[in-house]
C-alpha positions as CSV (number, residue, x, y, z in Angstrom):
1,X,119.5,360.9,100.0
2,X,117.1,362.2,102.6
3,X,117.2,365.5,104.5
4,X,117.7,366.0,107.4
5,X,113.6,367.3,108.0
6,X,112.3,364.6,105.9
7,X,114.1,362.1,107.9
8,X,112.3,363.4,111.2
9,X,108.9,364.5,109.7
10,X,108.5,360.8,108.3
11,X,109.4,359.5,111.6
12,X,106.3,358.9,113.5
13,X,106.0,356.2,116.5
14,X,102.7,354.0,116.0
15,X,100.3,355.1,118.7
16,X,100.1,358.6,117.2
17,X,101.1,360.0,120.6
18,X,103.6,362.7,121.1
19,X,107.3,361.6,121.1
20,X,109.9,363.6,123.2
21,X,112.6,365.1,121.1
22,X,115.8,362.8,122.2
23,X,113.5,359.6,121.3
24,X,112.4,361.1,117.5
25,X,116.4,361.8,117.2
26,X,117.4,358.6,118.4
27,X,115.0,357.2,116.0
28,X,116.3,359.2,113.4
29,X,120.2,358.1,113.7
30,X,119.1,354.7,114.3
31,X,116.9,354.6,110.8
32,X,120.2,355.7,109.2
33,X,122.1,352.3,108.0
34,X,124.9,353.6,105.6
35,X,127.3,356.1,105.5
36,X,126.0,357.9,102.8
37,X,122.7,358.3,104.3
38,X,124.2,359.3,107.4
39,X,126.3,362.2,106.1
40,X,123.0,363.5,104.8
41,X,121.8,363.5,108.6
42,X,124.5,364.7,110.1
43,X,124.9,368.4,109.8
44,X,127.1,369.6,107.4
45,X,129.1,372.0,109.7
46,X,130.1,368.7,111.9
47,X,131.9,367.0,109.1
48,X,135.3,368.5,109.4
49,X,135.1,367.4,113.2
50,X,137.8,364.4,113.2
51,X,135.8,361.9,115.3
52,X,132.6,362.6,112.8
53,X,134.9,363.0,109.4
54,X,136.6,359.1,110.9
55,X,132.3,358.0,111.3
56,X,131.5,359.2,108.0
57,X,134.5,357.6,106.0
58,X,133.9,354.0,107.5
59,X,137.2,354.3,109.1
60,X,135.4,354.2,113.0
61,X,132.3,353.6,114.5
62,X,132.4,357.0,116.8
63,X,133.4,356.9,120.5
64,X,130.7,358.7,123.1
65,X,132.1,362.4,122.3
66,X,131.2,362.5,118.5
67,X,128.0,360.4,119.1
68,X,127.4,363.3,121.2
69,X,128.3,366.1,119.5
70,X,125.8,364.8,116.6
71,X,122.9,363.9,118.8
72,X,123.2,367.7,120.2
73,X,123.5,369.4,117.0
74,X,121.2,367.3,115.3
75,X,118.6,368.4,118.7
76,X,119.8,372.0,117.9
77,X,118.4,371.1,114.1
78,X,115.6,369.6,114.9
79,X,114.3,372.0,117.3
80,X,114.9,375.0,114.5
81,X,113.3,372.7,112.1
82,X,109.9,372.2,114.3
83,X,110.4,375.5,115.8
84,X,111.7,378.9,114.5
85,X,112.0,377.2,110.8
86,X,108.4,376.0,110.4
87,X,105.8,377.7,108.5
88,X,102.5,378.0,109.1
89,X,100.1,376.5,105.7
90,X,98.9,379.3,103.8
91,X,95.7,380.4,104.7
92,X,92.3,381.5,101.8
């Protein structure tokens, strides 16, 4: 199962040019083909929602609110991810 960060980071488009965040995201839940690997990119806090818990189990395919809901958190993730959460490479 991949993270969430490993998901995005191995993500890249094939000219090597910058990619806007909503296109590396939609990229990222389009990659994602089964359930399983979708809970693993779909925040954790989100899968109690009832439109997200119905995704996850099979039992729907997710109307526009929870598609919603996932693509913004998963922006609010990504953009701590690349942003606040990274880390500079140690330096000698």
């Amino acid at each position: 199962m991949r993270r969430t960060s490993s998901l995005l980071a191995h993500n890249p488009n094939d000219s090597g040019a910058p990619l806007a965040l909503n296109y590396l995201i939609g990229n990222a839940l389009d990659s994602v083909d089964d359930p399983e690997a979708l809970a693993a990119v779909v925040p954790p806090d989100l899968h109690d929602e009832a439109g997200v818990d119905r995704l996850l189990s099979g039992r729907g395919t997710g109307d526009a609110r929870t598609w919603k809901l996932i693509r913004e958190r998963l922006a609010f993730a990504t953009v701590m991810e690349f942003g606040l959460r990274s880390r500079m490479g140690q330096t000698i």
